[in-house]
GUTOR-709973 format. One record per residue (C-alpha): residue in three letters; x negated, y negated, z negated. Coordinates in steps of 0.02 Angstrom, whole numbers, plus 50000, padded with zeros to 5 digits. Each point is the difference from the previous one (the first is absolute). Layout:
N
ALAXYZ
...
***
This chain:
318
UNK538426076949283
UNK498134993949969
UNK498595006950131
UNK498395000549992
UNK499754997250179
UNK501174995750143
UNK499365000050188
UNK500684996950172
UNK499805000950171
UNK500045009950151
UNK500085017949975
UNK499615012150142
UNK500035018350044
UNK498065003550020
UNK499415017950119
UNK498195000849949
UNK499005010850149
UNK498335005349981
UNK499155000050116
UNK498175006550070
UNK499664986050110
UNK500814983250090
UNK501245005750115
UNK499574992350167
UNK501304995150146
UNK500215018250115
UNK499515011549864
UNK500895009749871
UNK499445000249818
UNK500555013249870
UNK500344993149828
UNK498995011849867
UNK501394995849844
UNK501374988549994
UNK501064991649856
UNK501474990150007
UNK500264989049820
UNK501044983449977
UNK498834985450041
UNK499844981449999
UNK500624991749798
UNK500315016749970
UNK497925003850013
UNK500274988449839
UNK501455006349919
UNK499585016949957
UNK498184994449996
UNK500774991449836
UNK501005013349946
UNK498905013349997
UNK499184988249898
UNK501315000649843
UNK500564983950061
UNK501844996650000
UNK500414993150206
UNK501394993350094
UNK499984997550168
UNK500904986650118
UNK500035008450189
UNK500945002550156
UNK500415016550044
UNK500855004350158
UNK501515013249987
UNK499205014050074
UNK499035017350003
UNK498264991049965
UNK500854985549888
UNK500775014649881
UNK498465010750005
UNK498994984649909
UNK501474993449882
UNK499925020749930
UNK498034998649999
UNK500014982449908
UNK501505007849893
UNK499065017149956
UNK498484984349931
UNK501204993349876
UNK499824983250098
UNK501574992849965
UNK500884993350162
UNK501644991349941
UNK499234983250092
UNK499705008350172
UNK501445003650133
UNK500125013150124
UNK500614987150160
UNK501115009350138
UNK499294999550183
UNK498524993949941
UNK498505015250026
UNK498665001949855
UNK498364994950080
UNK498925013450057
UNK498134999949982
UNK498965011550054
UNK497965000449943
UNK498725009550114
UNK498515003949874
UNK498245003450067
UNK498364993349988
UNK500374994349799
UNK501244989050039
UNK501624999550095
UNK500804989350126
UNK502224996549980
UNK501435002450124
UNK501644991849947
UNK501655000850066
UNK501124986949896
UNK501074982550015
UNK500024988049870
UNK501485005349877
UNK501734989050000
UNK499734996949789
UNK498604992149937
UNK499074999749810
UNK501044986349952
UNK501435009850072
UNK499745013649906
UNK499264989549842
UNK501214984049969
UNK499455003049811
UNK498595008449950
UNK500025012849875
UNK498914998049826
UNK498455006550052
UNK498254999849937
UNK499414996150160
UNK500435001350194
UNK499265005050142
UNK500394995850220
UNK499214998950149
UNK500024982650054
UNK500114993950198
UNK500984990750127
UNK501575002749900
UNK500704992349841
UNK499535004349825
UNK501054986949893
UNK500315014849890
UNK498014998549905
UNK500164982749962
UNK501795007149888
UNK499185012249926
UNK498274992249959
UNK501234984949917
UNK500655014049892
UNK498245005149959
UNK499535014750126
UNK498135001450026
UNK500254998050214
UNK498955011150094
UNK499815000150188
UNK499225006150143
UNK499985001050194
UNK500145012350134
UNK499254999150172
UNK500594986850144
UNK500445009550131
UNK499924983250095
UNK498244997649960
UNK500404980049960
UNK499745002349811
UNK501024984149987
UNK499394991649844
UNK501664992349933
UNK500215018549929
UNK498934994149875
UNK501284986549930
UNK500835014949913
UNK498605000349896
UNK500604984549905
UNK501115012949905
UNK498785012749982
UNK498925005149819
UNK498765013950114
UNK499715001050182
UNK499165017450069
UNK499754998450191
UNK498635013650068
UNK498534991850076
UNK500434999450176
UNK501674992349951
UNK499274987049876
UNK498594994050145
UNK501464998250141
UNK501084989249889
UNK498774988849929
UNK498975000250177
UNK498225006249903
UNK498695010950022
UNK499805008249858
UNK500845005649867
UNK499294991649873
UNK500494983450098
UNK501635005850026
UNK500115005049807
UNK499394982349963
UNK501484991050101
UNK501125010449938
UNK499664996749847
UNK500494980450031
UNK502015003750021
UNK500195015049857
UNK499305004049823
UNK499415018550033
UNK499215005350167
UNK499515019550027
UNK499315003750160
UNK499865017850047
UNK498825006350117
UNK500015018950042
UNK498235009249966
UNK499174983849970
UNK501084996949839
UNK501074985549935
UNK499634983649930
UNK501034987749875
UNK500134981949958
UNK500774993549870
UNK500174981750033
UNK500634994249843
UNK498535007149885
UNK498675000250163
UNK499675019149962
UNK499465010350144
UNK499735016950012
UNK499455014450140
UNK500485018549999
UNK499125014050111
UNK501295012050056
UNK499915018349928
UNK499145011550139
UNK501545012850062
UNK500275008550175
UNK501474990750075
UNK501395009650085
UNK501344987250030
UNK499694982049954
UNK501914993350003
UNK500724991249873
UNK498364998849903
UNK500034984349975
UNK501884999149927
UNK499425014049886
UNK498234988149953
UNK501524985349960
UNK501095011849896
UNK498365005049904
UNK499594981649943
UNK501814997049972
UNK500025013949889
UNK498194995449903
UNK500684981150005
UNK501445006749890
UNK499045007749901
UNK498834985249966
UNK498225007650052
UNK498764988350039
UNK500024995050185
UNK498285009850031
UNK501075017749942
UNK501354994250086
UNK499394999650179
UNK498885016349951
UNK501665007749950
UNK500844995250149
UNK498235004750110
UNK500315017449922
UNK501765001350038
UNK499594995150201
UNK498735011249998
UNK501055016949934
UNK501464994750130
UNK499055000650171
UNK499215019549953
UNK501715005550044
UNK501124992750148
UNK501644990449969
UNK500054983249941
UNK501465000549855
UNK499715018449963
UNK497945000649986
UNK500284987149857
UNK499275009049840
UNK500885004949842
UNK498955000249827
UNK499815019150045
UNK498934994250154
UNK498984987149900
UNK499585013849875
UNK499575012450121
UNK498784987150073
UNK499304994749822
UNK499765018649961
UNK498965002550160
UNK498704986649953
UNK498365007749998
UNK499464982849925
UNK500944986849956
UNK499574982750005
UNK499824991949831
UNK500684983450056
UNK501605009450013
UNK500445003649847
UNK501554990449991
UNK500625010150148
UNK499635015849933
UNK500724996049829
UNK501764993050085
UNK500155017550115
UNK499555008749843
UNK501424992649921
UNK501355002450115
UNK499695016950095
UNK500545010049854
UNK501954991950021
***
């Protein structure tokens, strides 16, 4: 069997809580709306599928009420999950997002899983390209599957030890694209920007995108020195979790479907920007329906995004 993409990772339960306000120590705080969705690789997975794209998924589930709820959610997706396990007395880790003020702050209940990637993956499937979360754990599995001739895509989460330790980075050896968000891409390389933390980055892997919330994204492609910068489209957030899996998935997607890197990163800018309007992290990713709903709403459209238009065009008729 032949994917287009194949991604793993930790997967999580996400509750989503919106909120009106920071809850402060001795008060109570009543949540507006809540969602729970699957979260963590999954934010990619069905980011991808919605997409038309055809995903796999390599993940730890734990044998329980929340592990089954996600395996049916990722199912219902048409991800296909013959390289995951569900892992007895293990518990699917828990996140919960509290979303005010624009943005959101996470809560996580979880232990590192008894199987990793290359656990799961001792032979990568044929696959266009792959996609993980690198850290402090082993990721021998990209270096198979680039030899086979994946495009490797990668990204981090945040370091809940605040150390940002730098040898994370080595993964990057195996990597093709690496799409940190800003703050993540300035604490590994120890910048201040950035642009300087694009730069550096750019030293240890071909294809750099840095995203960076409402101030946009930038790329550098090392090999050809091209550079570009892309505002963010102007939407209300709701719930900002998981955009920046779903801002990955979109460049994976218009990587695949060989746009030039400028309409990639748009693409993927556009994609981020639909998800946080609605809370959840795997479920606010948007389906060609959304993406044509938002096209059709354009009281003017901007001309430098033609490609854009033409490619939703094309596919939100299927």
């Amino acid at each position: 069997m032949e994917f287009d993409v194949v991604v793993s990772g930790l997967v999580f339960q996400d509750l989503v809580l919106g909120l009106p306000s920071a809850p402060r120590p001795g008060t109570e705080v009543w949540a507006t709306e809540s969602h729970q969705s699957p979260g963590g690789i999954a934010n990619f997975a069905v980011a991808l599928a919605r997409l038309g794209l055809h995903t796999g998924m390599a993940a730890a589930f734990g044998a329980d009420r929340d592990g089954d709820q996600v395996w049916s959610d990722l199912s219902a997706e048409g991800i296909d999950l013959t390289l995951s396990r569900r892992l007895p007395d293990w518990p699917t880790p828990l996140t919960v997002a509290l979303a005010y003020d624009n943005d959101r702050a996470l809560v996580t209940r979880g232990t590192t899983p008894p199987l990793s990637a290359d656990d799961l993956i001792s032979t990568p499937p044929t696959a266009r390209a792959v996609a993980a979360h690198i850290g402090p754990w082993p990721n021998e599995w990209l270096a198979k599957a680039k030899s086979t001739g994946s495009l490797v895509f990668a990204d981090v989460g945040w370091d809940p030890t605040e150390q940002w330790n730098p040898r994370v980075l080595d993964q990057l050896e195996h990597c093709d694209v690496f799409l940190p968000n800003a703050e993540e891409a300035m604490h590994y390389t120890r910048t201040d920007t950035p642009e300087q933390a694009l730069r550096e980055l750019a030293e240890q892997v071909p294809l750099v995108v840095v995203s960076n919330g409402a101030a946009g994204a930038l790329a550098l492609d090392a090999r050809t020195g091209e550079q570009v910068a892309v505002p963010a489209f102007p939407v209300t957030a709701a719930d900002t979790t998981g955009a920046g899996d779903v801002f990955a998935a979109g460049f994976i997607a218009a990587t695949l479907w060989e746009l030039p890197l400028q309409q990639r990163v748009r693409f993927a800018a556009l994609a981020a920007a639909l998800s946080v309007t609605r809370l959840g992290g795997a479920d606010a990713a948007p389906r060609w329906s959304d993406l044509a709903a938002w096209q059709a709403g354009l009281i003017e459209q901007d001309p430098q995004d033609h490609h854009l238009h033409a490619l939703i065009s094309a596919h939100s008729g299927r």
